[in-house]
C-alpha positions as CSV (number, residue, x, y, z in Angstrom):
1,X,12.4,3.2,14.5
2,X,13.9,1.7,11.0
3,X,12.4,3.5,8.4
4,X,12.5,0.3,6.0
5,X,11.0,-1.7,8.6
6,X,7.3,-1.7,7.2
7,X,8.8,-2.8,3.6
8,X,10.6,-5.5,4.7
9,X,7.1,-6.9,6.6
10,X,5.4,-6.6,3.7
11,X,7.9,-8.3,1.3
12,X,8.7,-11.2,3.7
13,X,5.3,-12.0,4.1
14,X,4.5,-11.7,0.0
15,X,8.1,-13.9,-0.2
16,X,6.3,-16.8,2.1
17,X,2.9,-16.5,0.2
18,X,4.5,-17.2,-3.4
19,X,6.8,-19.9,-1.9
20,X,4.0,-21.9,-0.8
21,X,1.5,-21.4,-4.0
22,X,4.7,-22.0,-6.2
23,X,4.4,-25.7,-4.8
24,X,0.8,-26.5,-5.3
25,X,1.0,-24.9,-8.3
26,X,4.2,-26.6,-9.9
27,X,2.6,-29.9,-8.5
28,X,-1.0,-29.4,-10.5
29,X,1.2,-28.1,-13.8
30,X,3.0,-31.3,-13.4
31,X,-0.2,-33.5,-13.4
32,X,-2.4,-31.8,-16.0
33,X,0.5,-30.4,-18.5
34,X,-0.3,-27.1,-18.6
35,X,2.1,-24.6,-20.1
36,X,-0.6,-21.6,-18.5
37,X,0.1,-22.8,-14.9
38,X,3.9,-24.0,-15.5
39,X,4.8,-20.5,-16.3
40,X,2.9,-19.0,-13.6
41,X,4.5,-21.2,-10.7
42,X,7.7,-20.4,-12.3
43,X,6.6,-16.9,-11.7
44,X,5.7,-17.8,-8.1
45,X,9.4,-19.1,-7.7
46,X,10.5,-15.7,-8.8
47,X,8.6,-13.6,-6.7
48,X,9.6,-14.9,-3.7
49,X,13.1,-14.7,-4.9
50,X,12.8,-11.3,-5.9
51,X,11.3,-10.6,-2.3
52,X,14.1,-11.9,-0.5
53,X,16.7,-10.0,-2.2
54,X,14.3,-7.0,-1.3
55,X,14.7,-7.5,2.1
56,X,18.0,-8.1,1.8
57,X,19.0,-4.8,0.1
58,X,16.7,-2.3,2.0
59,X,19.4,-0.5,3.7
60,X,22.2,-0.8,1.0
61,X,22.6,2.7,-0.5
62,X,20.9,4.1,-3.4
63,X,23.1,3.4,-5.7
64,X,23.8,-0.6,-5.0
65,X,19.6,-0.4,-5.0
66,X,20.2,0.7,-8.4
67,X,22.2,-2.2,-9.4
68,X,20.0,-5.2,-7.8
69,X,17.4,-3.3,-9.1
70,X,18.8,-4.4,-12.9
71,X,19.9,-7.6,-11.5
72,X,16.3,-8.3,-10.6
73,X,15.2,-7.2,-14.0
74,X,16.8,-10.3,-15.3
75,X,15.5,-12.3,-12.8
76,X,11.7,-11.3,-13.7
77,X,13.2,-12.7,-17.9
78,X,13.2,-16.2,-16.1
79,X,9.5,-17.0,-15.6
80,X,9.2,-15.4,-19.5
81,X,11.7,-17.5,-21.0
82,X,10.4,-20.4,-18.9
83,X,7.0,-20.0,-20.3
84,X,8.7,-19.9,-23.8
85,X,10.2,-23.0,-23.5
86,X,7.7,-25.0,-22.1
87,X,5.0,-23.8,-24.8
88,X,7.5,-24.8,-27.8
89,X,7.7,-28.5,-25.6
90,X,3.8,-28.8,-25.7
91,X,3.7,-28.9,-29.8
92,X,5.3,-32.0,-29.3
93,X,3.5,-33.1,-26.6
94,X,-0.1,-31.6,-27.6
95,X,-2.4,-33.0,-24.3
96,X,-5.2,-30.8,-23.6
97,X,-4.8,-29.9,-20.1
98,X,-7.8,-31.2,-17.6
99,X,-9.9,-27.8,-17.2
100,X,-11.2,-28.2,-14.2
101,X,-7.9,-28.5,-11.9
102,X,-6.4,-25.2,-14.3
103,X,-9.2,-23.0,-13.1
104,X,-9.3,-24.1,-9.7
105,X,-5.5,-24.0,-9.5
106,X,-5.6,-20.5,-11.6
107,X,-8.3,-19.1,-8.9
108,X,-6.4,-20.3,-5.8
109,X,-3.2,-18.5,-7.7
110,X,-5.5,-15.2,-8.3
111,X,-6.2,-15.3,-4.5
112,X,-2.6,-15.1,-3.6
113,X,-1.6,-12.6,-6.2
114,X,-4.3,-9.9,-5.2
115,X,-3.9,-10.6,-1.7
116,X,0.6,-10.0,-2.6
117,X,-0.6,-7.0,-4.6
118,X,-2.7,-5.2,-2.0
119,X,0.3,-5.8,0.9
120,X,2.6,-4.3,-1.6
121,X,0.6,-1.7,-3.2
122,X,1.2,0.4,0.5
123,X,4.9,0.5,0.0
124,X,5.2,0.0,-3.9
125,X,6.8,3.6,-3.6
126,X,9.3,3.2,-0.4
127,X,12.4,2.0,-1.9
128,X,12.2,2.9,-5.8
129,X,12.7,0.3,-8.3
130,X,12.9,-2.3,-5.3
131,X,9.3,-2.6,-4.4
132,X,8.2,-1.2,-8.1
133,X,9.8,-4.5,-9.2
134,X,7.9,-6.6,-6.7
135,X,4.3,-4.9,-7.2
136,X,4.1,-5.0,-10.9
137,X,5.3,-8.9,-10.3
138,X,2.1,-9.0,-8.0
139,X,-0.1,-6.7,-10.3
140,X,0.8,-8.8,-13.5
141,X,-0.1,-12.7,-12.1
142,X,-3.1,-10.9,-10.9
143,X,-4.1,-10.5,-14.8
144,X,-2.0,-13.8,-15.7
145,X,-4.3,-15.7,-13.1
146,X,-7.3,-14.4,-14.6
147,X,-6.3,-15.4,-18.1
148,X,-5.5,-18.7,-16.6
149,X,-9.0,-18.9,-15.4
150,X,-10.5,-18.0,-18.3
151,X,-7.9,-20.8,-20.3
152,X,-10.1,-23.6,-18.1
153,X,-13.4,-22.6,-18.6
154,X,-13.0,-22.0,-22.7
155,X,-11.1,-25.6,-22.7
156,X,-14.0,-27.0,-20.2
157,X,-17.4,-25.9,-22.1
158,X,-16.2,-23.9,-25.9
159,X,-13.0,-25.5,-27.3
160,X,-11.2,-28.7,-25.8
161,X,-7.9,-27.9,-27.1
162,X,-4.2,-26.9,-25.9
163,X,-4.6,-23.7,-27.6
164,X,-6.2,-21.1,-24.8
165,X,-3.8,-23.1,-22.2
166,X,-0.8,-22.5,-24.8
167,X,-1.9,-19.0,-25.7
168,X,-2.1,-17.7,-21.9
169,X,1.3,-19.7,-21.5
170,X,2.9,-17.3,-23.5
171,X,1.0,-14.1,-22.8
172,X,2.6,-14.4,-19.4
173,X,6.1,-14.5,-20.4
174,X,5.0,-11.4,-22.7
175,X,4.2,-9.7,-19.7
176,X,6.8,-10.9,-17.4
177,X,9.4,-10.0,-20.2
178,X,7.5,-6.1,-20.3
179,X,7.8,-6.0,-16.8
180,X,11.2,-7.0,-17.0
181,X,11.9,-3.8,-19.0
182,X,9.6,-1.6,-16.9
183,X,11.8,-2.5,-13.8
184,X,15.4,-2.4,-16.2
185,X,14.6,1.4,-17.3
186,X,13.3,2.5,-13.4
187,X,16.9,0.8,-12.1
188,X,18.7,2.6,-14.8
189,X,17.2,5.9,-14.4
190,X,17.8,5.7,-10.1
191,X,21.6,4.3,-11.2
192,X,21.9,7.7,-12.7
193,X,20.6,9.6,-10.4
194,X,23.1,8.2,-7.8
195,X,25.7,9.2,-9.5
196,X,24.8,12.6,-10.1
């Protein structure tokens, strides 16, 4: 029996769930300007990305692991420097984003983001930085979507304003950019130890 078989389930099926949220939530973004959920579906984009090239490289050897393991290190910058750009965009563009859609559309996200976490959180520790890389991605929207949520109810009943919307925005591509370096220093230290 293949050994990476149970891996490559779970990040084919996690690939599939962030492909299809990516488009509902791109879509709502779109309509209501938020920065919060722009960066997120970004994020959704590059989780299922990531996941592919998982499945792709489960039986190359450690050490070519190793290397897509950086390579998808700066692939998790992309959602982060995303988020950055489209948050510098909305101080000329200052619309307070409808609250009602963000928290539904941030809820819906949080659904799909526990539900990736839990299918990865049984083989987070299979293939090294691999599946380390997909889980935290997982683990972080989790947090990101919950911030997101919170972003629509503070802009719906305490302060009507593109600030908590704009402030989440970028606290997402802080954390994808940490993550980012979590997954660069776990790739670098399995690079070493495959040349050893």
């Amino acid at each position: 029996m293949d050994a990476t078989a149970p891996v490559r389930r779970a990040v084919l099926a996690v690939a599939a769930l962030n492909l299809g949220y990516f488009g509902i939530e791109f879509a709502v973004a779109l309509a209501i300007g938020s920065v919060a959920l722009f960066a997120d579906s970004v994020d959704f984009l590059e989780d299922a990305s990531v996941n592919i090239l998982i499945a792709l490289a489960l039986r190359w050897s450690p050490a070519k692991r190793a290397q897509l393991g950086k390579v998808l290190a700066l692939i998790l910058l992309a959602p982060a420097l995303a988020g950055l750009w489209t948050a510098g965009e909305k101080f000329f563009t200052p619309a307070v984003p409808a609250p009602l859609p963000l928290t539904v559309t941030g809820l819906g996200a949080l659904i799909v983001n526990l539900g990736c976490a839990l299918i990865l959180a049984r083989v987070r520790h299979d293939q090294g930085s691999l599946t380390k890389a997909a889980f935290l991605s997982a683990r972080n929207d989790a947090f990101a979507n919950v911030a997101i949520i919170a972003a629509g109810l503070v802009t719906g009943f305490v302060w009507p304003s593109i600030w908590p919307d704009l402030i989440v925005g970028v606290g997402i591509a802080l954390m994808n950019a940490d993550a980012a370096r979590e997954v660069w220093e776990a790739a670098h230290e399995e690079h070493k130890a495959a040349k050893a």
